[in-house]
PyMOL CGO cylinders between C-alpha atoms (Angstrom):
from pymol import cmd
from pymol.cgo import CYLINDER

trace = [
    CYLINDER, 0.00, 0.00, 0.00, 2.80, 2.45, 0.79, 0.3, 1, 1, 1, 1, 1, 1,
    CYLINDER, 2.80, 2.45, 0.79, 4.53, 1.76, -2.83, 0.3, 1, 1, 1, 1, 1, 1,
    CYLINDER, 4.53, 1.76, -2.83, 0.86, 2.35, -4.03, 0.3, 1, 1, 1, 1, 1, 1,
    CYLINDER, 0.86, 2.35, -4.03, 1.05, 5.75, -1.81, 0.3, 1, 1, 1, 1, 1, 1,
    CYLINDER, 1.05, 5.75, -1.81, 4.28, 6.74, -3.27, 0.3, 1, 1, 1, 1, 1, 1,
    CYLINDER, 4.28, 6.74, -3.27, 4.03, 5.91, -7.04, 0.3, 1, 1, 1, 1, 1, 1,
    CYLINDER, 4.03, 5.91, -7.04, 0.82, 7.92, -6.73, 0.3, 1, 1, 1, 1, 1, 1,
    CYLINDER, 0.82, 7.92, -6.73, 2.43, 11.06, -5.62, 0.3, 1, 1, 1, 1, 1, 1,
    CYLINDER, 2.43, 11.06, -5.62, 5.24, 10.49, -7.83, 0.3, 1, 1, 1, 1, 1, 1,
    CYLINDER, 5.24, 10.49, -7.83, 2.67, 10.81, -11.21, 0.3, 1, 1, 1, 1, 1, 1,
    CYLINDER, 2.67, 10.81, -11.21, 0.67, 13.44, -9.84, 0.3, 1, 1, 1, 1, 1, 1,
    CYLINDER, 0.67, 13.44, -9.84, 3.70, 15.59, -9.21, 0.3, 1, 1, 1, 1, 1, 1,
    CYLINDER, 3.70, 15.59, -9.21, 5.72, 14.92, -12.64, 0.3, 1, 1, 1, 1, 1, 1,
    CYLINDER, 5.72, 14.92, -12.64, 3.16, 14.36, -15.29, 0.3, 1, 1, 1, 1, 1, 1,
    CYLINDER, 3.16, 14.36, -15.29, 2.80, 16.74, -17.66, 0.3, 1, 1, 1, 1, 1, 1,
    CYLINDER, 2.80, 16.74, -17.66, -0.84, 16.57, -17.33, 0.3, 1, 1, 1, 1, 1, 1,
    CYLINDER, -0.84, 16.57, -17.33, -1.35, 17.55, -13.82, 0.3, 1, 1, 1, 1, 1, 1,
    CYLINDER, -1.35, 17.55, -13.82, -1.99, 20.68, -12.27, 0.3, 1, 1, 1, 1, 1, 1,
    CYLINDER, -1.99, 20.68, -12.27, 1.16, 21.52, -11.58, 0.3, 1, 1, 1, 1, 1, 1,
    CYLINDER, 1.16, 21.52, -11.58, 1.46, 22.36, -15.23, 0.3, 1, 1, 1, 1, 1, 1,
    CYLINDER, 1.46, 22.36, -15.23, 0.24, 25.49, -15.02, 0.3, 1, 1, 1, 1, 1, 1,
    CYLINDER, 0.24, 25.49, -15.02, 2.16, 28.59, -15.89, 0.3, 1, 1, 1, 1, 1, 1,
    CYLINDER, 2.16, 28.59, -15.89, 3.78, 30.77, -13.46, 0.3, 1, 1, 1, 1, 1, 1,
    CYLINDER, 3.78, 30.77, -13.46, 5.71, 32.87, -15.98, 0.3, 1, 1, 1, 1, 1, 1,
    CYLINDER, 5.71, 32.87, -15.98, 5.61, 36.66, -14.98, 0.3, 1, 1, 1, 1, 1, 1,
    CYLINDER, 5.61, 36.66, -14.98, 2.72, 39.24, -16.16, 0.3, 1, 1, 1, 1, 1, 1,
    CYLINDER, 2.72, 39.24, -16.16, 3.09, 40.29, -20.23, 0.3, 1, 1, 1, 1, 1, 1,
    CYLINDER, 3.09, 40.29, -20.23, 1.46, 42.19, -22.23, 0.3, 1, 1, 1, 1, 1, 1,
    CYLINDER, 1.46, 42.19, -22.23, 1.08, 40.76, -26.03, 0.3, 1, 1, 1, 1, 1, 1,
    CYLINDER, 1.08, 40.76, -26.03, -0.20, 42.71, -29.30, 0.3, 1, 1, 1, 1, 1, 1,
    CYLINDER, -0.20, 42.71, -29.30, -3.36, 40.54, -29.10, 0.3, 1, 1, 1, 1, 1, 1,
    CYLINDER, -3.36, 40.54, -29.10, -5.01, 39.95, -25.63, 0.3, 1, 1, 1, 1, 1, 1,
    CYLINDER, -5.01, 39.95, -25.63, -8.77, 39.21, -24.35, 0.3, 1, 1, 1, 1, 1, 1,
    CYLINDER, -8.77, 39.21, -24.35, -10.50, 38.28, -21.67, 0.3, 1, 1, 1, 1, 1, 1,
    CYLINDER, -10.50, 38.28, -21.67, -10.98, 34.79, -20.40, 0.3, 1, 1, 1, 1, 1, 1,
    CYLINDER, -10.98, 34.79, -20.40, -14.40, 34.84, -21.21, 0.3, 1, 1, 1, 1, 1, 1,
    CYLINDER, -14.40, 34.84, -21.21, -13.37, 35.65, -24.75, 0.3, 1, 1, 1, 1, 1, 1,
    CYLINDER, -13.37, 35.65, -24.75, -10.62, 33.27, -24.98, 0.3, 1, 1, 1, 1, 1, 1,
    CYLINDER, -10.62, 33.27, -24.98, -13.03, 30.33, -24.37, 0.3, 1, 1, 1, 1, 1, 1,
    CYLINDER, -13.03, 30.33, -24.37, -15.77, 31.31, -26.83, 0.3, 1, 1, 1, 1, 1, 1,
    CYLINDER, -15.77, 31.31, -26.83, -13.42, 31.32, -29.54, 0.3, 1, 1, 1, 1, 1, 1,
    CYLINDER, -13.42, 31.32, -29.54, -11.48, 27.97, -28.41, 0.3, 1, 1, 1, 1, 1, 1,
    CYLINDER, -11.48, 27.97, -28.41, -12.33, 24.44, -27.54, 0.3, 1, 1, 1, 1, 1, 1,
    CYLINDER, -12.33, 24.44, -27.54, -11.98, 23.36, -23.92, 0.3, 1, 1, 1, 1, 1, 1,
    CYLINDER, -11.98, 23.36, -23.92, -8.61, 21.35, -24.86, 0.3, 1, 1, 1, 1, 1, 1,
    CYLINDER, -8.61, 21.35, -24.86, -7.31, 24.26, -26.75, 0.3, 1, 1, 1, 1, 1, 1,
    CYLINDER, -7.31, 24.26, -26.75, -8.43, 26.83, -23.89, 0.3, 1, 1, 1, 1, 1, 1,
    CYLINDER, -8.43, 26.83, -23.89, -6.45, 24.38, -21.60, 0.3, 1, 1, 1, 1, 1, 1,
    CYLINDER, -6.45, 24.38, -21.60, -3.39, 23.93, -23.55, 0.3, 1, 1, 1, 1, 1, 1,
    CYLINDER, -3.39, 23.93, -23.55, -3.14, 27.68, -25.03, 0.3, 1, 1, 1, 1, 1, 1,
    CYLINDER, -3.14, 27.68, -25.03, -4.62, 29.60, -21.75, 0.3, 1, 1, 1, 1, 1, 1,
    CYLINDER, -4.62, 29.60, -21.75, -3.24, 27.03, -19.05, 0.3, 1, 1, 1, 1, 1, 1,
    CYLINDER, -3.24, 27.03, -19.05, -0.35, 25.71, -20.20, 0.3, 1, 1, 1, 1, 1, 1,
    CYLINDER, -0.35, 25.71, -20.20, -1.78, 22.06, -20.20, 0.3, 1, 1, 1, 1, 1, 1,
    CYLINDER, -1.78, 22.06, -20.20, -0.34, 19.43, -22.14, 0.3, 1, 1, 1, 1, 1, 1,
    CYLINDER, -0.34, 19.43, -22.14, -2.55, 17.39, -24.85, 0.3, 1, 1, 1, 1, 1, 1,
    CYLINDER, -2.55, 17.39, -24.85, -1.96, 13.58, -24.48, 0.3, 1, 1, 1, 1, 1, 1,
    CYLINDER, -1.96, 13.58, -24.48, 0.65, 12.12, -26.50, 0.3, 1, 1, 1, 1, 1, 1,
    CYLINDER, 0.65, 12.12, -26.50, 0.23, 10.50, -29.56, 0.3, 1, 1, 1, 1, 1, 1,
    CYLINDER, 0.23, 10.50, -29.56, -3.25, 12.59, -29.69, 0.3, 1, 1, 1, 1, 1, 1,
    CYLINDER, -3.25, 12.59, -29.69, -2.51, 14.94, -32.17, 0.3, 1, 1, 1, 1, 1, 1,
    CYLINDER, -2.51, 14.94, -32.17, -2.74, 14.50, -36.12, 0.3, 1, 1, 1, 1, 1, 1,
    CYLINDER, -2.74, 14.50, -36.12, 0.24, 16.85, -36.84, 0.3, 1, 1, 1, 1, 1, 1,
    CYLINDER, 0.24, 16.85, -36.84, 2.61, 14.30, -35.12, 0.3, 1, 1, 1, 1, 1, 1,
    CYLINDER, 2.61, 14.30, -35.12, 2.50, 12.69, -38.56, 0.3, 1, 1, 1, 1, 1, 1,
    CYLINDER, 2.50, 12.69, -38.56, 1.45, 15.29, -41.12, 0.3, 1, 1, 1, 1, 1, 1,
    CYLINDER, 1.45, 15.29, -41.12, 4.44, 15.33, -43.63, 0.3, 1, 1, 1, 1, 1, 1,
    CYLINDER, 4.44, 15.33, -43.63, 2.52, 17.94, -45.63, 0.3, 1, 1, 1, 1, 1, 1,
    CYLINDER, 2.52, 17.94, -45.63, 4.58, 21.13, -46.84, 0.3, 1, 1, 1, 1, 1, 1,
    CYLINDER, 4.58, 21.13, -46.84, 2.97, 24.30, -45.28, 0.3, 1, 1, 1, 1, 1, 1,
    CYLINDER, 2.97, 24.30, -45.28, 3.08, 26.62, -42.07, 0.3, 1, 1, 1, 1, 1, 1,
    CYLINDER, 3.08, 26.62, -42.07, 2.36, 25.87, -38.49, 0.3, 1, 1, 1, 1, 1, 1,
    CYLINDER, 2.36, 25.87, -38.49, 0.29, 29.08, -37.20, 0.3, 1, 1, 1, 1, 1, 1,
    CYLINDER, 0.29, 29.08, -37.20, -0.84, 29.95, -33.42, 0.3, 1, 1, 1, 1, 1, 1,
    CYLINDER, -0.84, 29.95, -33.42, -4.10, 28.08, -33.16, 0.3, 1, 1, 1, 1, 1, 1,
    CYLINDER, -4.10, 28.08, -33.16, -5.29, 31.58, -30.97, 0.3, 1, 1, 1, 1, 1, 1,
    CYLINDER, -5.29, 31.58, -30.97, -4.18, 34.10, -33.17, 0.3, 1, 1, 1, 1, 1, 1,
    CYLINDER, -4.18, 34.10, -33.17, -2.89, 32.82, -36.11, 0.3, 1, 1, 1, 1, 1, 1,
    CYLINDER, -2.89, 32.82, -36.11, 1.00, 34.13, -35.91, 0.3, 1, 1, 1, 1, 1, 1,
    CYLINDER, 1.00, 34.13, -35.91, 3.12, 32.01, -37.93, 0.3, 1, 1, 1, 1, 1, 1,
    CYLINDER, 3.12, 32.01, -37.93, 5.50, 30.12, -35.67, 0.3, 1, 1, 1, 1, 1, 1,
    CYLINDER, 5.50, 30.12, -35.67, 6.95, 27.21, -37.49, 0.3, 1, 1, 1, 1, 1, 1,
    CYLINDER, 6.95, 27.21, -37.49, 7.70, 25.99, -41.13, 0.3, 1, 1, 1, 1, 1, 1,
    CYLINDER, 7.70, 25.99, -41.13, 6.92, 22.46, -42.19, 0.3, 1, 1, 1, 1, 1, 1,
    CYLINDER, 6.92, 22.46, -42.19, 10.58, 21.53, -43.48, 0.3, 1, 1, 1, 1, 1, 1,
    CYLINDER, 10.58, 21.53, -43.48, 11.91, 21.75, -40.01, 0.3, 1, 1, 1, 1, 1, 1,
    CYLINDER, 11.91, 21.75, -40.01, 9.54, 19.68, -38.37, 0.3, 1, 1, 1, 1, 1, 1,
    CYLINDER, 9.54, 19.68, -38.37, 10.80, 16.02, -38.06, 0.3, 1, 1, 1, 1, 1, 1,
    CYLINDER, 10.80, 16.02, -38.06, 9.39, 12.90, -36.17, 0.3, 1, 1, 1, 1, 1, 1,
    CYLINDER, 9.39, 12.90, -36.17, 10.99, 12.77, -32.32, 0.3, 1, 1, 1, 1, 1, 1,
    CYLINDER, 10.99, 12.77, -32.32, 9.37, 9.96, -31.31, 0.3, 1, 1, 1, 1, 1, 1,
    CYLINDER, 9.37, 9.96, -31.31, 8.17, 11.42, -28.48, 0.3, 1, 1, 1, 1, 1, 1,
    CYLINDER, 8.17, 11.42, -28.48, 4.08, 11.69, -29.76, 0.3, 1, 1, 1, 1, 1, 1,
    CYLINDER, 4.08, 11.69, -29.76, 3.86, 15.46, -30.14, 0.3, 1, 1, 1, 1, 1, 1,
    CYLINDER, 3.86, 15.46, -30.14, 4.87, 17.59, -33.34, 0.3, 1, 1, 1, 1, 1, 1,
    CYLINDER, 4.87, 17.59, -33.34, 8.50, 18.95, -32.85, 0.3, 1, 1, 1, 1, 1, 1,
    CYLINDER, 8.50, 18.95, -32.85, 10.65, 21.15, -34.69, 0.3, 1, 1, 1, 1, 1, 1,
    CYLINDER, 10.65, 21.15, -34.69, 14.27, 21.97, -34.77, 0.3, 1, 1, 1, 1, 1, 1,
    CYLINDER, 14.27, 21.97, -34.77, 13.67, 25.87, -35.27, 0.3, 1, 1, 1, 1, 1, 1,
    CYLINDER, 13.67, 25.87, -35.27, 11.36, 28.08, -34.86, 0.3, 1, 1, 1, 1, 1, 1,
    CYLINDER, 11.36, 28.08, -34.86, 10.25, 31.52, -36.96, 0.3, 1, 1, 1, 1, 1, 1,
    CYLINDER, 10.25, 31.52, -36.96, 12.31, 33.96, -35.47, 0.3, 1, 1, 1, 1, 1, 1,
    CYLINDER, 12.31, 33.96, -35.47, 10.58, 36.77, -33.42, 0.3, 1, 1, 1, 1, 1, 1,
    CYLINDER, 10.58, 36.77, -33.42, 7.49, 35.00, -33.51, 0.3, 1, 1, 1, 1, 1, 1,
    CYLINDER, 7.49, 35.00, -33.51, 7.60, 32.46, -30.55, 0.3, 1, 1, 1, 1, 1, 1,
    CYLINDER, 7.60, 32.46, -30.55, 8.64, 33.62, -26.96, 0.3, 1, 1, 1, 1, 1, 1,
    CYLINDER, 8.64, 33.62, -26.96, 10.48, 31.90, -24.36, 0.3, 1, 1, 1, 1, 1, 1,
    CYLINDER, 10.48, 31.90, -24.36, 10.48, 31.96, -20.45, 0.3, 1, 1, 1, 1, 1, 1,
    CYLINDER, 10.48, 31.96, -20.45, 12.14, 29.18, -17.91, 0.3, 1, 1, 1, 1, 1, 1,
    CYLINDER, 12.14, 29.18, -17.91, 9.23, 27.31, -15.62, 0.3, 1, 1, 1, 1, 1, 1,
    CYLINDER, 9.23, 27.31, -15.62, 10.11, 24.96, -12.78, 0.3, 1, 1, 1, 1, 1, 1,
    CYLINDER, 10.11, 24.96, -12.78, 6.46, 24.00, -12.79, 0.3, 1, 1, 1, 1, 1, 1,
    CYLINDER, 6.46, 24.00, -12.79, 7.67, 20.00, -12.74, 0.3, 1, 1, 1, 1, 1, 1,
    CYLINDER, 7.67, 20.00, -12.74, 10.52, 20.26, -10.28, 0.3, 1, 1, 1, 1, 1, 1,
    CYLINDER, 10.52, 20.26, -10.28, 13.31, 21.54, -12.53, 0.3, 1, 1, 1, 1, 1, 1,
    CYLINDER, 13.31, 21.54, -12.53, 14.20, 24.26, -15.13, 0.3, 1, 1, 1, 1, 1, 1,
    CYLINDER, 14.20, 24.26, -15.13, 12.56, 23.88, -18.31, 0.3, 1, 1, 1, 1, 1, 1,
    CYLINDER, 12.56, 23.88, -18.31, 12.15, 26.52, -21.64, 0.3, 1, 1, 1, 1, 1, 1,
    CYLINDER, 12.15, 26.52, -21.64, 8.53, 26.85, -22.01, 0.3, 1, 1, 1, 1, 1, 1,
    CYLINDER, 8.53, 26.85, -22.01, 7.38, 28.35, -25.44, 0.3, 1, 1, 1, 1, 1, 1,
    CYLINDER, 7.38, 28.35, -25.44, 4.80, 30.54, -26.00, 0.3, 1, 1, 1, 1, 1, 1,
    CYLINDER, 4.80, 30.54, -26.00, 3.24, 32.69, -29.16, 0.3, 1, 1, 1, 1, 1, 1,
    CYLINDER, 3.24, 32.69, -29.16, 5.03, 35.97, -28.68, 0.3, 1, 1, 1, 1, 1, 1,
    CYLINDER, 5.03, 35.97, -28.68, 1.92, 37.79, -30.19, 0.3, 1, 1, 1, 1, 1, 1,
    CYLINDER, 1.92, 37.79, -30.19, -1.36, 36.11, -27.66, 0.3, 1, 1, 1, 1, 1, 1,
    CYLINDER, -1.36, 36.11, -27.66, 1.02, 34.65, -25.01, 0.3, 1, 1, 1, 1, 1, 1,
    CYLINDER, 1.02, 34.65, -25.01, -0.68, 31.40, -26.12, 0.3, 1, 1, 1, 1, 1, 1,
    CYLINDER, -0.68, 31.40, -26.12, 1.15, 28.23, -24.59, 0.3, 1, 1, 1, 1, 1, 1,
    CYLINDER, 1.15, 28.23, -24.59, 2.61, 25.88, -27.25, 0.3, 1, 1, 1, 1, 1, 1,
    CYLINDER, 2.61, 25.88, -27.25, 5.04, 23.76, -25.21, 0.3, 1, 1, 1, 1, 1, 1,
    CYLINDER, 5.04, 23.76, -25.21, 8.71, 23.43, -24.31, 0.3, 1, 1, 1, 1, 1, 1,
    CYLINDER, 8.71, 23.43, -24.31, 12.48, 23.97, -25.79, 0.3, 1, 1, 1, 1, 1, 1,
    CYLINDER, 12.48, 23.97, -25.79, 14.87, 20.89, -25.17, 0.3, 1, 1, 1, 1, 1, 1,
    CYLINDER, 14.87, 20.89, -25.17, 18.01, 20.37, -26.20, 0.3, 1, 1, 1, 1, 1, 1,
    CYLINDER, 18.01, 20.37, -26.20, 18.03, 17.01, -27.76, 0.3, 1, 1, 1, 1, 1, 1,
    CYLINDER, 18.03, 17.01, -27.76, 17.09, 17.84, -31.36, 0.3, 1, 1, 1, 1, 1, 1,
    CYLINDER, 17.09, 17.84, -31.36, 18.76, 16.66, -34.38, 0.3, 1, 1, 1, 1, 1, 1,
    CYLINDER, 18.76, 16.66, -34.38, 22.17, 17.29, -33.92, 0.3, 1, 1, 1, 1, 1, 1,
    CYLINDER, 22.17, 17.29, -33.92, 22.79, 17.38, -38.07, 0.3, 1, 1, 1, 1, 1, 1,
    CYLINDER, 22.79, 17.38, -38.07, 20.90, 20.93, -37.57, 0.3, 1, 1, 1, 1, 1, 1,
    CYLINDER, 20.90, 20.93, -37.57, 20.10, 22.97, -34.48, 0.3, 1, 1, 1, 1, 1, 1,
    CYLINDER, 20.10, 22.97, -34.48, 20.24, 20.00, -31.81, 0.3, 1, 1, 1, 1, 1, 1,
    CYLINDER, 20.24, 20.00, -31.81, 17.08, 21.90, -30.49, 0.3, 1, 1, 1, 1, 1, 1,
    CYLINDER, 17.08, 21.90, -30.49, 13.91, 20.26, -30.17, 0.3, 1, 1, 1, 1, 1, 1,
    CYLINDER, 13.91, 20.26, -30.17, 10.38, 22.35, -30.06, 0.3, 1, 1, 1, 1, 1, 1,
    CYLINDER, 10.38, 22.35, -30.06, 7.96, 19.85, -28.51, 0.3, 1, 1, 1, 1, 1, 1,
    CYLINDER, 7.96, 19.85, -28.51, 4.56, 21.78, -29.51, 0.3, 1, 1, 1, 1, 1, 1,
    CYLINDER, 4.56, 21.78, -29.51, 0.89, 20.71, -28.13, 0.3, 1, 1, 1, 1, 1, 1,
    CYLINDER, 0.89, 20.71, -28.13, -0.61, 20.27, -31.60, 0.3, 1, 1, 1, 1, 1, 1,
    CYLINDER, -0.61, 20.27, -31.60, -3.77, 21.75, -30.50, 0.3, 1, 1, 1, 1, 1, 1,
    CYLINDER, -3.77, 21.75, -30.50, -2.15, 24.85, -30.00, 0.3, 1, 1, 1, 1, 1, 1,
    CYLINDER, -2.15, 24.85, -30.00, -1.32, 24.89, -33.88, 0.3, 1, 1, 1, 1, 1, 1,
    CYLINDER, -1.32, 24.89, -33.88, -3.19, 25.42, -37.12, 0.3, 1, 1, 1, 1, 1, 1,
    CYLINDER, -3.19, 25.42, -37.12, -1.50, 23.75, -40.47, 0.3, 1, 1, 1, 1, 1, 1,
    CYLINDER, -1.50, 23.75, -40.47, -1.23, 26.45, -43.41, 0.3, 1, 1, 1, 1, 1, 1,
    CYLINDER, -1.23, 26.45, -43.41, -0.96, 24.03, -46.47, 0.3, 1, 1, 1, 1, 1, 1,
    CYLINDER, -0.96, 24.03, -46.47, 1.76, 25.67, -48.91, 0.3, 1, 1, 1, 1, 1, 1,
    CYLINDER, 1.76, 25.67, -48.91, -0.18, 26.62, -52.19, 0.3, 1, 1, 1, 1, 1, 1,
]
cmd.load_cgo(trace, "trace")
């Protein structure tokens, strides 16, 4: 029962998905900004969680994991372009990553929200939260990895 006790605590503290998750980053102001009230009529609850909360969508859940398609990655909130389809690539770790980023478009602050330092990534134009920096990317390019919630993105087919 103990171990039970313990490996309980243990998941609630470091899963991405608790409540712990939530964003602590200091006050900001961005270009675009709106109430709460607003930001749920215009998203879905998962998408108001993700973008708004800094929540994290269940791996493997999103359909851009695997969409080899060329286009652009937008802000699923405001539309701000924040990533280019030929430097996405497949991590293996079930959500849509990227070795760069658009520059100037996607912010970055440091949350210890799990226990240690990570670089959370937000869109530098709604503040919406699109996941974390890590430095275990391809190592052939940037050796940086964007881990992105797919719900907080919109795919831009190239025409």
């Amino acid at each position: 029962m103990k171990k039970l006790v313990i490996l309980f605590i243990c998941c609630s503290l470091f899963s991405c998905n608790s409540t712990a998750q939530k964003s602590k980053r200091k006050i900001e102001t961005f270009k675009i900004t709106k109430t709460d009230e607003e930001w749920k009529s215009q998203l879905t609850d998962t998408e108001y969680y993700v973008l708004r909360k800094a929540g994290t969508e269940q791996r493997f859940s999103s359909p851009f994991n695997k969409n080899y398609k060329q286009g652009t990655y937008v802000c699923k909130a405001c539309e701000t372009p924040l990533f280019k389809s030929e430097h996405k690539y497949d991590s293996g770790s079930g959500w849509p990553s990227f070795d760069r980023e658009i520059k100037g478009n996607v912010a970055f602050s440091t949350d210890h929200n799990i226990g240690y330092a990570r670089t959370e990534e937000h869109c530098a134009t709604c503040g919406g939260h699109l996941g974390h920096m890590f430095n275990d990317g391809p190592k052939e390019t940037t050796g940086i990895r964007h881990c992105v919630n797919g719900v907080s993105l919109k795919f831009i087919p190239k025409k």
